[in-house]
N, C-alpha and C positions, 0 to 999 in steps of 0.2 A: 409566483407560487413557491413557498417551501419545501425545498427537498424531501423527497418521503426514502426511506429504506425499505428493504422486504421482511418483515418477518418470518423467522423458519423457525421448524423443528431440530431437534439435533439430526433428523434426517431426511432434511432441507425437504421437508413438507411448508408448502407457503402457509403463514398463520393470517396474514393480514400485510398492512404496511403502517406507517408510525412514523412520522416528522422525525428528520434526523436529528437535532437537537434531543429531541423528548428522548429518543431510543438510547442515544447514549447517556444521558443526564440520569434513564433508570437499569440502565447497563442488559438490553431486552438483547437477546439470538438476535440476530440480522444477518443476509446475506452481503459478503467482499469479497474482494480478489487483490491482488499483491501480483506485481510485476516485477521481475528481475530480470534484467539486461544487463550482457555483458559486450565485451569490443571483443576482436578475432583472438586477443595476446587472451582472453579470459579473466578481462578485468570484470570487475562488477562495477555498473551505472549508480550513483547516488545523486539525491537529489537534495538539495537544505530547501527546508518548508519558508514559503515568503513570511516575513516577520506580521502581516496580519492576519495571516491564519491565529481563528478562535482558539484553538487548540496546537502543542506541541512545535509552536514558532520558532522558528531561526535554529529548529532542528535537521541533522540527516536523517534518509530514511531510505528506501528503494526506490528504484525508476518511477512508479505509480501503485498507488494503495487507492482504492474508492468502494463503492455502492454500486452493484448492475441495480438500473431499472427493473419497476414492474414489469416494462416489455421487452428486456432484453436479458440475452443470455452473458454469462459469465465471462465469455471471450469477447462478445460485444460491448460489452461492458469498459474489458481493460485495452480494448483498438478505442473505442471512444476518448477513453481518458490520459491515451498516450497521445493523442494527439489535441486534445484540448490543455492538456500540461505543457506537455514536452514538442511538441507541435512536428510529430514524427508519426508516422506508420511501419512498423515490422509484424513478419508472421512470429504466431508466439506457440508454445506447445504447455497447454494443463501439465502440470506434475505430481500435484498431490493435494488435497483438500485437507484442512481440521478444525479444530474449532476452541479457541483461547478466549480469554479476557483478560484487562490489561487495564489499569488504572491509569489514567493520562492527563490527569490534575483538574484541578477546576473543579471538584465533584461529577467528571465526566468518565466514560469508559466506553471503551472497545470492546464488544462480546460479539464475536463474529463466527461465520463459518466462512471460511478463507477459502478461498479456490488461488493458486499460488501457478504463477506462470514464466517460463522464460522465455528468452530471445533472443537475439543479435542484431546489434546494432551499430556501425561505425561513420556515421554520417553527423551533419548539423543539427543544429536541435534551433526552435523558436518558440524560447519559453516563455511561458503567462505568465508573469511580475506577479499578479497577481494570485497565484499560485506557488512558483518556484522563484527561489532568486538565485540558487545557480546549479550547478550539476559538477561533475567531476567522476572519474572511472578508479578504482583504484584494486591492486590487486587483495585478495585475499587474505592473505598470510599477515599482509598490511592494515586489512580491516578487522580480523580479529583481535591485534594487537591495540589499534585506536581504540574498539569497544569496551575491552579490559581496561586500559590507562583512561581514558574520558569519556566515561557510559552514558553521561549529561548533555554527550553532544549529539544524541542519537534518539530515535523516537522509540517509546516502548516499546510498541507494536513490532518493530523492527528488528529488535535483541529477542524476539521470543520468535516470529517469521525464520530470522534465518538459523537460530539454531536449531529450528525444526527442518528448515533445508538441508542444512549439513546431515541432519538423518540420515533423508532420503538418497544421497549422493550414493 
């Protein structure tokens, strides 16, 4: 079965749902969530996209980006998808929601209403190949600098996520 998205209102009234493909191909509201993990030192978790990911391949991006289900909630959503990626469970704390769009090539797009979560994590990971190909922590000061020098090697979605994190900080 093809994955379906939620559609929402800009205040995340459900509209219906919509084959993932289609939703982004006509750039429609949908409901995401965005993971950000860090190690105890307050590194932040990135993850580079497996190179057969449809979209934004053999990119960094954060711990976990996806879709909650029709039948699940937001938090459910990103405990599901930390460990179908990253093949880990940590407790995570909501921080802030909002709602971007982002061209992501391909004639495809990102129009989301983001629920944006962190967490703490310092253990193993067992990643899905077919998802991740690899991970790495790095500090901050370090990852603003890489985004500015090589913005190419980063997923849209991600240079607009965290400088809406840095906001909130």
């Amino acid at each position: 079965m093809e994955e379906q998205v939620v559609l929402v209102s800009e205040n995340d009234e459900i509209l219906g749902t919509m084959e993932k493909m289609q939703a982004h191909e006509n750039g429609i509201l949908h409901r995401a969530f965005s993971v950000f993990l860090f190690n105890d030192i307050g590194e932040m978790l990135l993850q580079k996209r497996a190179a057969e990911k449809y979209h934004s391949p053999n990119q960094w991006t954060n711990a976990v980006c996806s879709h909650p289900r029709v039948d699940e909630s937001y938090l459910q959503g990103a405990k599901r998808r930390m460990k179908e990626e990253l093949g880990i469970d940590t407790e995570l704390t909501e921080k802030f929601s909002f709602i971007y769009k982002a061209d992501v090539g391909q004639n495809l797009w990102e129009h989301e209403l983001d629920h944006v979560f962190t967490g703490t994590f310092n253990g193993a990971f067992n990643l899905n190949e077919e998802e991740v190909s690899e991970v790495r922590y790095i500090g901050m000061d370090d990852l603003n600098k890489e985004m500015k020098e090589r913005p190419e090697h980063f997923t849209e979605w991600f240079k607009i996520i965290l400088e809406e994190y840095q906001h909130h900080l």
